[in-house]
Backbone bond lengths (Angstrom), bond angles and torsions (degrees), N, CA, C in turn:
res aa  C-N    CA-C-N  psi(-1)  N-CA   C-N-CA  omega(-1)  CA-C   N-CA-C  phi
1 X - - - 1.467 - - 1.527 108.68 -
2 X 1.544 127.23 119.14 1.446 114.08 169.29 1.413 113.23 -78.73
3 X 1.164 87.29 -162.56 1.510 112.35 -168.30 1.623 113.95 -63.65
4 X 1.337 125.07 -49.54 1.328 126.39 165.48 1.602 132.22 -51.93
5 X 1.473 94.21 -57.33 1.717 104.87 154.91 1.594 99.23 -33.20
6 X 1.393 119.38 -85.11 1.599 117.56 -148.77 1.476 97.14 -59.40
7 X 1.172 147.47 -8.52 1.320 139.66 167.95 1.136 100.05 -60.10
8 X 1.566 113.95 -90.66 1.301 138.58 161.66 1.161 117.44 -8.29
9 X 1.798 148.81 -39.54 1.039 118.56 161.90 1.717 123.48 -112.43
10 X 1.678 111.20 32.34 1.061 143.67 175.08 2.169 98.85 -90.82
11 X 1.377 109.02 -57.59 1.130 93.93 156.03 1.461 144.01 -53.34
12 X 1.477 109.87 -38.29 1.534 119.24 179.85 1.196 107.52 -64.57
13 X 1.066 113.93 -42.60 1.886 125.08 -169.93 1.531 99.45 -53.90
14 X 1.652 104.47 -42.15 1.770 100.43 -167.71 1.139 106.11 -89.21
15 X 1.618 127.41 -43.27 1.395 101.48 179.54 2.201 125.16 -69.09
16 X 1.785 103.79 10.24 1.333 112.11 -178.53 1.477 102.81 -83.89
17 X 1.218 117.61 -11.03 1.684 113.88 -161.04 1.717 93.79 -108.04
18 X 1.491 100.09 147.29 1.394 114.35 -169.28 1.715 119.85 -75.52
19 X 1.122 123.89 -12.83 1.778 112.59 142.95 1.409 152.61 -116.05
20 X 1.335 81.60 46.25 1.472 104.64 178.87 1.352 108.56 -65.37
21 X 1.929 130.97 133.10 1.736 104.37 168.84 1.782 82.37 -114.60
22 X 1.170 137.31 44.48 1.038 117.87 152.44 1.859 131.72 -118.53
23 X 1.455 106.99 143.86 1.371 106.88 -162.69 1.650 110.13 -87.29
24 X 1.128 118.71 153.03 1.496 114.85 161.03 1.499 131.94 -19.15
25 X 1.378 116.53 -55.90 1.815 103.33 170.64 1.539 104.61 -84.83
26 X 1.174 123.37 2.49 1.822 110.81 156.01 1.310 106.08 -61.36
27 X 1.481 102.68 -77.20 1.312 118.99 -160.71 1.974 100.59 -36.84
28 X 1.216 115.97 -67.70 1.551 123.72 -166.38 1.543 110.37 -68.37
29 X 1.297 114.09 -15.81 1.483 114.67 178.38 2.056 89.74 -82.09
30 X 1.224 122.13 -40.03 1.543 117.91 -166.13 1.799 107.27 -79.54
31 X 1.432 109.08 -14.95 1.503 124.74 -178.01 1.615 126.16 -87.34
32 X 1.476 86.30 -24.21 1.317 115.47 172.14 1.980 128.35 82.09
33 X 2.338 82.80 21.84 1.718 72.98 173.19 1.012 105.88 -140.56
34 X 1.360 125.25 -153.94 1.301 128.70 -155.87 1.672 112.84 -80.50
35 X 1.407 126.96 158.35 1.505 106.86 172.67 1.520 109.07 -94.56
36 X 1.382 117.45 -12.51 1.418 115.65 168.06 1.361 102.25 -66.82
37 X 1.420 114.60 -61.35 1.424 79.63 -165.76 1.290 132.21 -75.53
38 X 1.379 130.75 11.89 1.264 158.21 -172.98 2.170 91.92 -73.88
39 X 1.349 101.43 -57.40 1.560 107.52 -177.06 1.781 104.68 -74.90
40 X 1.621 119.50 -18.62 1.143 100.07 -168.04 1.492 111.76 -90.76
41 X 1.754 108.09 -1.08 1.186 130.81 -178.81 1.672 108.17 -75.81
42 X 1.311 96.76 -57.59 1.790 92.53 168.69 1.070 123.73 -74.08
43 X 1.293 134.72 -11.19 1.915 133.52 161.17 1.473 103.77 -64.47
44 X 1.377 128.70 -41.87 1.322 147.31 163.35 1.596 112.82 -23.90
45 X 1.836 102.77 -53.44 1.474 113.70 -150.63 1.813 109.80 -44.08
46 X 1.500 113.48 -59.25 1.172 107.39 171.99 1.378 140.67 -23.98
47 X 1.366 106.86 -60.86 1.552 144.87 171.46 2.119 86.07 -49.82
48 X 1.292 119.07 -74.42 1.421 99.27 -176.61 1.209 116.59 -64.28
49 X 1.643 134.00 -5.45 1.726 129.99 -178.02 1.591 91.15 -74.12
50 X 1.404 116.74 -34.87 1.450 109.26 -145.28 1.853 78.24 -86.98
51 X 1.139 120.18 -41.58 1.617 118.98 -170.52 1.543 98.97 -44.88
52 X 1.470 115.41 -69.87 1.171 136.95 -179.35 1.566 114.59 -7.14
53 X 1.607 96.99 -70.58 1.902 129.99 -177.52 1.361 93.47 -39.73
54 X 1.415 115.77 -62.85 1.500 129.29 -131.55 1.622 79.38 -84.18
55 X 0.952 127.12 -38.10 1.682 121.93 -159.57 1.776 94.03 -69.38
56 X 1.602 102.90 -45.59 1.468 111.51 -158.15 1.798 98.73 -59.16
57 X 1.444 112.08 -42.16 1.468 120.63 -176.00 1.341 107.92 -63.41
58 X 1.661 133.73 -39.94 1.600 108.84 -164.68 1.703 92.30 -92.95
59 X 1.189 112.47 -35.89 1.492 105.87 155.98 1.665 135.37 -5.74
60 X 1.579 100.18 -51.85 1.657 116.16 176.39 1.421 99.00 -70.45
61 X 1.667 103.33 -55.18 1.870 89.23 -174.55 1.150 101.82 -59.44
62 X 1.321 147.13 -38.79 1.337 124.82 -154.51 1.956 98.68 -71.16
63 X 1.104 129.94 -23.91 1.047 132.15 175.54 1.475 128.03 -69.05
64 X 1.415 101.96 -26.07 1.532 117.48 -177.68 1.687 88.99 -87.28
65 X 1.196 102.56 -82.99 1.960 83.68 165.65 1.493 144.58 14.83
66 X 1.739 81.60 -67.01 1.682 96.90 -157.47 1.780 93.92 -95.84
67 X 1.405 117.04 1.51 1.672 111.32 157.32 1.140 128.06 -102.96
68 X 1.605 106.25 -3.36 1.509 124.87 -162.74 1.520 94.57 -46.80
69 X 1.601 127.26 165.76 0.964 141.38 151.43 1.563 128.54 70.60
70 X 1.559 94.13 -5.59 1.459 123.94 -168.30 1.734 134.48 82.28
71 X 1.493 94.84 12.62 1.478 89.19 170.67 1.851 104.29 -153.53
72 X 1.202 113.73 177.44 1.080 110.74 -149.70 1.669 117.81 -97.75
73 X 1.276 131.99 144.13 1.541 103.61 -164.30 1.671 107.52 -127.52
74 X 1.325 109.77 -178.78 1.806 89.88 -178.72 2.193 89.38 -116.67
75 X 0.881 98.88 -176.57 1.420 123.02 -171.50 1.391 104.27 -32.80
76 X 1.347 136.16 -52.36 1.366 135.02 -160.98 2.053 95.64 -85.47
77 X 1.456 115.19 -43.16 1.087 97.04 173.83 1.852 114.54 -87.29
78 X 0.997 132.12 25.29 2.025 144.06 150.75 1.431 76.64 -51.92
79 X 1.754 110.64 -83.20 1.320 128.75 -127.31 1.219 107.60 -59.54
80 X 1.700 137.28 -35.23 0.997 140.66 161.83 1.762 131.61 -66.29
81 X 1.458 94.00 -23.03 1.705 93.20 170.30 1.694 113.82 -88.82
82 X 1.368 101.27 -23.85 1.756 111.97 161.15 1.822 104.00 -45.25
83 X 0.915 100.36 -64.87 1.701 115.67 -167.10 1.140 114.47 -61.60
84 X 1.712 128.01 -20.23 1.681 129.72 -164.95 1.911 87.71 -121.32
85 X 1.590 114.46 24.14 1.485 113.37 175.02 1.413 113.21 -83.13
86 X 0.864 134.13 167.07 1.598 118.57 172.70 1.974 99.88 -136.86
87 X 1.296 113.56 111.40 1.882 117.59 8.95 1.673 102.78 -71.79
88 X 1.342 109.25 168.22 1.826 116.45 145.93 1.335 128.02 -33.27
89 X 1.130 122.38 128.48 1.417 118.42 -178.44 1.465 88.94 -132.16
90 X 1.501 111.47 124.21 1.604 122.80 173.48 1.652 98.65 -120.91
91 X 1.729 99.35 134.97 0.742 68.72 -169.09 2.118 68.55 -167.87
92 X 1.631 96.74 123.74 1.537 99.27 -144.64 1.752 105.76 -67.40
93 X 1.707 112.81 174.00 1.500 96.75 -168.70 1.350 110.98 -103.07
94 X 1.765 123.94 20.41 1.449 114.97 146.92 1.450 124.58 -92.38
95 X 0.926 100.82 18.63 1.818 126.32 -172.55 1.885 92.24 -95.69
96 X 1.653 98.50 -72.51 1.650 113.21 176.64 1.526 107.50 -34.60
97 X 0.994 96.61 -67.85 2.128 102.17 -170.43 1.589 117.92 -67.56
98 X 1.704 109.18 -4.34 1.696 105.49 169.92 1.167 89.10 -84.62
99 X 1.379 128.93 -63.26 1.411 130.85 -162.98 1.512 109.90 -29.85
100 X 1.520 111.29 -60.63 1.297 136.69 -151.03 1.555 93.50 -73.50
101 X 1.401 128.56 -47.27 1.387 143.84 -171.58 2.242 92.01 -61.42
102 X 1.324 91.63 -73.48 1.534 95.64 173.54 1.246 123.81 -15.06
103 X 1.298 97.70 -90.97 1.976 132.26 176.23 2.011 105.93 -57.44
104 X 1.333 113.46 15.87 1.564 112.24 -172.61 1.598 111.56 23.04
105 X 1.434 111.12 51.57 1.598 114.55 159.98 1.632 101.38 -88.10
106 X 1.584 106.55 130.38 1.389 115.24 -172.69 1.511 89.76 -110.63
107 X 1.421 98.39 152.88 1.562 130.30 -173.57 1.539 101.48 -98.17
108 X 1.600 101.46 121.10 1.605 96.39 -166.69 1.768 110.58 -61.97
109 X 1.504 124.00 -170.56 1.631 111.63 176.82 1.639 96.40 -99.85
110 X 0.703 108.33 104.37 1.648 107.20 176.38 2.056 114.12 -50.32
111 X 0.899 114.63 123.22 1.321 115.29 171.96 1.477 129.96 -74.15
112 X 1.358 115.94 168.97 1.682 121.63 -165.57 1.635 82.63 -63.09
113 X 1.374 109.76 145.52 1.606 126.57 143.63 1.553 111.98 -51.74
114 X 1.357 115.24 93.89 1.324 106.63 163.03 1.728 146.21 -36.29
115 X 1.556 94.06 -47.81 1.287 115.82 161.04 1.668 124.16 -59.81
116 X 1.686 109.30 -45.87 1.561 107.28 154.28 1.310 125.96 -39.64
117 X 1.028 130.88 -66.80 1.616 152.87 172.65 1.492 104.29 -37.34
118 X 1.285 106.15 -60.73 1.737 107.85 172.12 1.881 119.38 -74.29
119 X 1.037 91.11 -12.53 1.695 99.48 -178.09 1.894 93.59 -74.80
120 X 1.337 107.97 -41.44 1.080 108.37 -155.09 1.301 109.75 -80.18
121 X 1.288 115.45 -26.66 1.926 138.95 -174.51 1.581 82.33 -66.25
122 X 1.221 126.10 -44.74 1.658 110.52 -151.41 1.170 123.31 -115.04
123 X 1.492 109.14 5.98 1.632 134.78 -167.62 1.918 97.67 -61.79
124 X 1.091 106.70 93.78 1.556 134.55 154.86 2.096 119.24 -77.78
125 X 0.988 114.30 156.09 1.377 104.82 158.78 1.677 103.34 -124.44
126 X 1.147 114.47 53.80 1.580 129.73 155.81 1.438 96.79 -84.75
127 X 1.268 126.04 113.77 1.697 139.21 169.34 1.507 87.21 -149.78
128 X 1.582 102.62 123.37 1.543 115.35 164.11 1.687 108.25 -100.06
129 X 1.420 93.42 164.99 1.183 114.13 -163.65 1.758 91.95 -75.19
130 X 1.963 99.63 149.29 1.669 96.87 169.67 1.696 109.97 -81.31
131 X 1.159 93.14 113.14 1.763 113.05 175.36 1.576 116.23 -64.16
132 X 1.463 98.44 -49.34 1.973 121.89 -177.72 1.630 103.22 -76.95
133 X 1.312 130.05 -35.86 1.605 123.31 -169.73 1.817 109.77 27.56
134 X 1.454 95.85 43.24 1.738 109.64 -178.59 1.503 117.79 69.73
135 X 1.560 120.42 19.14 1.760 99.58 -161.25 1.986 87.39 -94.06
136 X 0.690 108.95 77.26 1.648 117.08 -155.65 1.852 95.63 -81.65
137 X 1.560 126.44 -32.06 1.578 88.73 158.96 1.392 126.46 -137.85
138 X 1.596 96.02 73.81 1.353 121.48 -154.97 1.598 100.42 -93.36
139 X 1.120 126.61 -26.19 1.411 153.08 -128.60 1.279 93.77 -114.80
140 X 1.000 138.90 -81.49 1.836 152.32 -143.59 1.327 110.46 108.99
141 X 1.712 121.41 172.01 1.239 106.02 -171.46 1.693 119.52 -94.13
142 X 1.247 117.16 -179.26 1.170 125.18 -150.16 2.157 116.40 44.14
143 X 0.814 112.11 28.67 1.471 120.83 165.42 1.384 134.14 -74.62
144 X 1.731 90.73 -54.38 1.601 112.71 178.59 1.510 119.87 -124.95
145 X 1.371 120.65 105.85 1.227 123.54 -159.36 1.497 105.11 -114.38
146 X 1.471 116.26 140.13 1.424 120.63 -148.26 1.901 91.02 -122.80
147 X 1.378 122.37 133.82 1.188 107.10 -178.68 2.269 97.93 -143.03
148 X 1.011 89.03 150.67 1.641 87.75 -173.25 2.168 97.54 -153.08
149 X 0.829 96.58 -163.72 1.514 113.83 165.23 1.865 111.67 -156.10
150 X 1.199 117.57 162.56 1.163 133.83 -150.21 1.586 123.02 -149.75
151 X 1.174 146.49 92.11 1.266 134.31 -173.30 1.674 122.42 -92.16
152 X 1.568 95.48 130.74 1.731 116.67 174.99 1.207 102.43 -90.48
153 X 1.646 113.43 125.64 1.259 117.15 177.94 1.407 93.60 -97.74
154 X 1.637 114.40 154.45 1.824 119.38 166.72 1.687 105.57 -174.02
155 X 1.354 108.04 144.38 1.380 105.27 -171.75 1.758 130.28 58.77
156 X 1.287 111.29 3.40 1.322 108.20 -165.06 1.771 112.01 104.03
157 X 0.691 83.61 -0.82 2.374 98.54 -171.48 1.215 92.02 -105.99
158 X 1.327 76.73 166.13 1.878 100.34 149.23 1.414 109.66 -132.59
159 X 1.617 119.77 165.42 1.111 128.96 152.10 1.632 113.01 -129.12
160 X 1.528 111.76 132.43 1.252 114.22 167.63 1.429 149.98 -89.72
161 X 1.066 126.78 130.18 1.838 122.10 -156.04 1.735 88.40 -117.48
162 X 1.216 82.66 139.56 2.205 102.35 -179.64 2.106 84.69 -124.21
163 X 1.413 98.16 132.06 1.436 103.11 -172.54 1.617 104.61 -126.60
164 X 1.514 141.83 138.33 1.155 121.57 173.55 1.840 97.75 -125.96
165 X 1.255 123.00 118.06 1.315 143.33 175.90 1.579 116.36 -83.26
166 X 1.083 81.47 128.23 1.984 86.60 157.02 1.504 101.62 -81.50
167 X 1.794 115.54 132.86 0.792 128.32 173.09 1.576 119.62 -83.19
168 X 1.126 92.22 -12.30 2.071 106.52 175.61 1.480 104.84 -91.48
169 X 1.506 121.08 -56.07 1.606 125.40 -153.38 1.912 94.52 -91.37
170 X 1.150 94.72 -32.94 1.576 112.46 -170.91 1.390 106.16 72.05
171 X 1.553 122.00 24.20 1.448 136.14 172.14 1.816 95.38 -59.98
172 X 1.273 107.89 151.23 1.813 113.05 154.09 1.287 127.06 -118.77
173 X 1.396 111.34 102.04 1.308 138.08 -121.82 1.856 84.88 -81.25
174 X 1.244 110.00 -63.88 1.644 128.28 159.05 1.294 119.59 -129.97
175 X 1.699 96.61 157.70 1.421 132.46 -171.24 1.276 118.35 -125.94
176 X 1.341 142.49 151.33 1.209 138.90 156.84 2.155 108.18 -150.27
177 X 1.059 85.92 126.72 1.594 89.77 -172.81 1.491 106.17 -99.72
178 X 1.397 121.61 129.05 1.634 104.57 -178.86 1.657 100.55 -140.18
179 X 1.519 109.20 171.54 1.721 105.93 -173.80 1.377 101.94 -104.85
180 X 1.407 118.13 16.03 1.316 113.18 163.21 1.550 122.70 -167.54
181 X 1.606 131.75 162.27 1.066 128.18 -155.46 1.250 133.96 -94.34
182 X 1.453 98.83 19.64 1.641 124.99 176.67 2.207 112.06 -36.44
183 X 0.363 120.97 124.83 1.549 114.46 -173.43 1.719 113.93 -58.30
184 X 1.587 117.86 -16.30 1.264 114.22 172.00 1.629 117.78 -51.88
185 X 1.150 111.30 -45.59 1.549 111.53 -159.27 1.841 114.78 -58.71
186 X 1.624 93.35 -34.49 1.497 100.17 166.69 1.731 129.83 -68.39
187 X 1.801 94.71 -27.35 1.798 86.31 166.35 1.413 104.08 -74.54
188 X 1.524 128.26 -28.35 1.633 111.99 -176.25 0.975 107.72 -60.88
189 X 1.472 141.08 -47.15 1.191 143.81 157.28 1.654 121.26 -11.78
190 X 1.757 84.43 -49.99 2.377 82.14 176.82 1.223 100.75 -89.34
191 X 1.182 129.74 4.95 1.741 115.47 -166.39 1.362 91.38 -115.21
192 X 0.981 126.31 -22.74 1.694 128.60 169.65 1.385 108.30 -75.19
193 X 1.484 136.81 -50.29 1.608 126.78 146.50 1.343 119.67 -16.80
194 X 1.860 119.93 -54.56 0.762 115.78 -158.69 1.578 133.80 -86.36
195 X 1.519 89.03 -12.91 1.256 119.33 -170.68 2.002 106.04 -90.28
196 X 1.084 102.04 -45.23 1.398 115.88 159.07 1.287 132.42 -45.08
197 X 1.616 115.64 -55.98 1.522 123.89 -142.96 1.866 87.84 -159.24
198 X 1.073 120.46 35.18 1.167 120.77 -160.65 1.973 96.35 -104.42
199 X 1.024 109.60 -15.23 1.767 110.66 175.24 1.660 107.46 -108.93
200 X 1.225 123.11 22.29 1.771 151.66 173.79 1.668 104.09 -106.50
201 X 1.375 117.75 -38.74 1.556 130.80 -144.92 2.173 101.20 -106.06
202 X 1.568 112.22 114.04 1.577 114.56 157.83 1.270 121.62 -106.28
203 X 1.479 94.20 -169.30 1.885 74.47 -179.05 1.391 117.45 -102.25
204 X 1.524 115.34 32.09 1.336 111.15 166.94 1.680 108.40 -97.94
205 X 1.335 97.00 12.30 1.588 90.01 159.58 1.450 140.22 -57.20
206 X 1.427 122.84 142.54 1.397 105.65 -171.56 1.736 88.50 -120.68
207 X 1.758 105.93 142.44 1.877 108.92 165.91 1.286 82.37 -108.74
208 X 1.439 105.47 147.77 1.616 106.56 156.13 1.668 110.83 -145.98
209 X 0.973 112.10 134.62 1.628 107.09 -167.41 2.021 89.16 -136.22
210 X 1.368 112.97 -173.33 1.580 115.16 162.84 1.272 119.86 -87.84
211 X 1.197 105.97 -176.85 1.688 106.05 -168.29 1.681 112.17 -96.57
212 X 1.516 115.80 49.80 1.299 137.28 175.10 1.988 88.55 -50.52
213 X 1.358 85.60 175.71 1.767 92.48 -177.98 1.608 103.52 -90.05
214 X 1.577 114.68 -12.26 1.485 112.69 -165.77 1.564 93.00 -79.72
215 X 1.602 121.65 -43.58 1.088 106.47 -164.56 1.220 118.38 -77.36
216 X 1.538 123.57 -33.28 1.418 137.02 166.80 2.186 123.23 -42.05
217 X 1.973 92.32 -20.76 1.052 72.33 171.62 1.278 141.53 -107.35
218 X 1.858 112.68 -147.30 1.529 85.11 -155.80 1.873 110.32 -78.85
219 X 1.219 124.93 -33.10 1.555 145.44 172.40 1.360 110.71 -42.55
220 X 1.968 121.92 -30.38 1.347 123.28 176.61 1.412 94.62 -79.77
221 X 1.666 119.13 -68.15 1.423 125.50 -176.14 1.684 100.14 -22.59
222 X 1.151 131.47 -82.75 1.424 143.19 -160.39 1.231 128.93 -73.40
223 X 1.262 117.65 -2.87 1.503 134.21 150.99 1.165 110.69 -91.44
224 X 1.847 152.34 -17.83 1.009 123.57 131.26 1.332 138.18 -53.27
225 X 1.508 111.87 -47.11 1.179 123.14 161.06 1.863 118.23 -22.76
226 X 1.484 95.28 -73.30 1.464 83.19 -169.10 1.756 111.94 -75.35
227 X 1.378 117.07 -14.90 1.643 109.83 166.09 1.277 118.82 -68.54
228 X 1.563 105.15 6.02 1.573 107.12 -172.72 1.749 125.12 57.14
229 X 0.876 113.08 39.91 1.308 142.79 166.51 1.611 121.72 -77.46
230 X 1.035 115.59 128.46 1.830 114.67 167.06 0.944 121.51 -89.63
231 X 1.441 155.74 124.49 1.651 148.59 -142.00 2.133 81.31 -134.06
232 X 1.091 100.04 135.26 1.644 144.19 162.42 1.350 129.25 -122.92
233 X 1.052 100.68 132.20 1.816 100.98 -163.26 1.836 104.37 -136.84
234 X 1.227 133.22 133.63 1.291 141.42 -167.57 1.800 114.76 -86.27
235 X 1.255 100.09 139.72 1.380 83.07 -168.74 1.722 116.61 -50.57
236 X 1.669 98.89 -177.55 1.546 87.87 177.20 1.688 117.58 -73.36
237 X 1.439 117.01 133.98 1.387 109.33 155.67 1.438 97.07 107.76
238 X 1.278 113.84 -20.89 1.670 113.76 -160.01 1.161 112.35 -93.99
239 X 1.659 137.81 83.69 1.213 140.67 159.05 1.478 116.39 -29.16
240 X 1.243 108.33 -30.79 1.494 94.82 -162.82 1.801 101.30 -91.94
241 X 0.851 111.29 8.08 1.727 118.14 168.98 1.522 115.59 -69.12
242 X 1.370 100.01 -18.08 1.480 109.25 -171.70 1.249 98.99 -144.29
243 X 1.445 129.60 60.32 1.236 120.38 175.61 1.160 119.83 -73.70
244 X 1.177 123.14 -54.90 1.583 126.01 -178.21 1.351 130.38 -30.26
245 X 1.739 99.70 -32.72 1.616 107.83 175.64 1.327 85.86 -100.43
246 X 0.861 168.33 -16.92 2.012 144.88 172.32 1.352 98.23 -70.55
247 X 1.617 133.26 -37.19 1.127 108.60 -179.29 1.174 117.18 -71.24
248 X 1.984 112.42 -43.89 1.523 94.77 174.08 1.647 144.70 -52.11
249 X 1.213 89.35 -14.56 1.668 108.02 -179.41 1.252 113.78 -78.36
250 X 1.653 113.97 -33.31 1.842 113.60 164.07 0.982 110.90 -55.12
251 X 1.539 131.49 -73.43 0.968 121.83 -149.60 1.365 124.64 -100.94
252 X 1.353 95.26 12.34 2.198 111.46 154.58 1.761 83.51 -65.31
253 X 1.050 102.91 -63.79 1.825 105.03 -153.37 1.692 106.89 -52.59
254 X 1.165 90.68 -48.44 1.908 87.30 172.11 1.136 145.60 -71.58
255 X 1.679 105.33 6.33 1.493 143.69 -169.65 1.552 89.27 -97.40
256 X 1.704 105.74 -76.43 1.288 102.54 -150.98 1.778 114.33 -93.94
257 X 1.437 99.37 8.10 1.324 102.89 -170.57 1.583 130.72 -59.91
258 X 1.364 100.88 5.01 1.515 112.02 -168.71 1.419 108.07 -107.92
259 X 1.555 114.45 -25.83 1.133 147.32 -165.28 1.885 91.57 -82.34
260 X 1.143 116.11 -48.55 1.469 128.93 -178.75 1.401 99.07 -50.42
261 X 1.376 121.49 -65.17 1.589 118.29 -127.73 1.544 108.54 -67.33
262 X 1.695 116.97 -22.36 1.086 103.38 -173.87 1.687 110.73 -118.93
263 X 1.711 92.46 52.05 1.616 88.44 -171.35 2.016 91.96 -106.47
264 X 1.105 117.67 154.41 1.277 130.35 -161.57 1.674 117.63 -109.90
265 X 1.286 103.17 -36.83 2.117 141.66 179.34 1.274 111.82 -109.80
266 X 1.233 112.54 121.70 1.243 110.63 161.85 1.789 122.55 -58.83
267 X 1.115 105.37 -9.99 1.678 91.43 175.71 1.418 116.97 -90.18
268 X 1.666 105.20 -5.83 1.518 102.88 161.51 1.545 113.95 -75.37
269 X 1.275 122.77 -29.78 1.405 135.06 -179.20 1.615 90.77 -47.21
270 X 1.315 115.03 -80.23 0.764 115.72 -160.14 1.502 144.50 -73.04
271 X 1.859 102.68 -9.93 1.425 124.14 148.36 1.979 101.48 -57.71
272 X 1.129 116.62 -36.05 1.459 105.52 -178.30 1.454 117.18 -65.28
273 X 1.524 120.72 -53.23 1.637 130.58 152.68 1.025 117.59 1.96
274 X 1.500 111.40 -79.88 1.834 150.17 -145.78 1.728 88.30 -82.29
275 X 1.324 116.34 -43.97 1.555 109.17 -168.16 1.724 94.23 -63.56
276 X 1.178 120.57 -64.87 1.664 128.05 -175.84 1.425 99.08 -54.29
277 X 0.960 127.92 -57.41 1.723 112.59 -167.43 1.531 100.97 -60.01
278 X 1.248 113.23 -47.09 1.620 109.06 176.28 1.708 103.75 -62.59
């Protein structure tokens, strides 16, 4: 409501109450506005009942929205849970933030990117050359080993899974699931290969994962190294360099994703994992 409005129905209010001795061009001559527009304000009123409704109605979606999925989102993510509604509801995001401003819906504080923070701790310019350029089962198996990480959302968390695939069998050779993105969990990941499948494995092996900061750094570099390992890395940006593990990672997720939503502990997460990998 601006500033005129709240005049405007600051006057009506007083001349509605029974001892008022002042008339309409008092009141707006002492308020300081016009008396037309004082009358063009109440011809108006309708026109704002009907505004009112309409605000109060996309209002709800914006509310169903902003709980969607179980957690809470600020304006840019409304606009996208509007859009994945069925039907679609578009519905633009200076539209979202009056509503939200209106109705005092607060926009949660979004937190540091964890993964930024750690990208940044480990930022190397170790990037190997792509070895695979996709010929992924050109080789035979155990040849070309595909390694990435992946995030399980639950409770408001995440938990993270580091996966290493045969790019021939599309077996997953090792796993390690952890509740956070410390860079250890991914060397257990090669030492669990190695420990496994480690009398299968020469050194014309190739790993190739993207140029995440875990793999770039120096503790990944040198634990292939000394397992005698060849490290391959996909260009930047290019999912499809590593397809084999993006697909496996869909359709783990679309398997167990139902299984997720109402897990609370990560050690249920990860009893869920262990059941699918088994």
């Amino acid at each position: 409501m601006n500033d005129s409005s709240c005049v405007f129905e600051i006057i009506q209010q007083t001349l509605a109450s029974d001892d008022t001795l002042f008339s309409v061009s008092k009141l707006c001559e002492i308020a300081g506005v016009s008396r037309s527009g004082y009358y063009a304000w109440l011809k108006a009123a309708p026109i704002r009942e009907q505004r009112e409704i309409e605000d109060r109605a996309d209002f709800e979606l914006i509310l169903i929205a902003y709980k969607m999925h179980g957690y809470t989102k600020g304006a840019r993510g409304i606009y996208m849970a509007l859009l994945h509604m069925n039907p679609p509801v578009v519905m633009n995001l200076k539209k979202i933030r009056r509503l939200m401003d209106k109705f005092n819906l607060s926009c949660p504080i979004r937190k540091a990117n964890p993964y930024r923070q750690m990208a940044k701790a480990l930022k190397t310019s170790n990037v190997a050359d792509n070895l695979l350029q996709r010929e992924f089962e050109c080789y035979g198996p155990r040849m070309v080993l595909l390694t990435d990480i992946t995030y399980l959302p639950y409770n408001g968390k995440f938990a993270y899974l580091s996966t290493i695939l045969d790019a021939y069998t599309k077996q997953i050779l090792a796993y390690v699931l952890s509740n956070s993105l410390e860079v250890d969990f991914v060397l257990e990941t090669v030492n669990q290969l190695i420990d496994n499948h480690g009398i299968s494995l020469t050194a014309e092996r190739i790993v190739h994962s993207d140029q995440g900061c875990h793999y770039t750094s120096y503790s990944f570099v040198n634990i292939l190294k000394d397992k005698c390992l060849r490290q391959s890395m996909s260009r930047r940006g290019n999912c499809w360099d590593n397809a084999p593990q993006e697909s496996f990672f869909g359709h783990m997720k679309d398997h167990i994703k139902e299984e997720l939503a109402p897990c609370l502990e990560f050690y249920e997460v990860k009893d869920i994992v262990d059941r699918y990998m088994n």
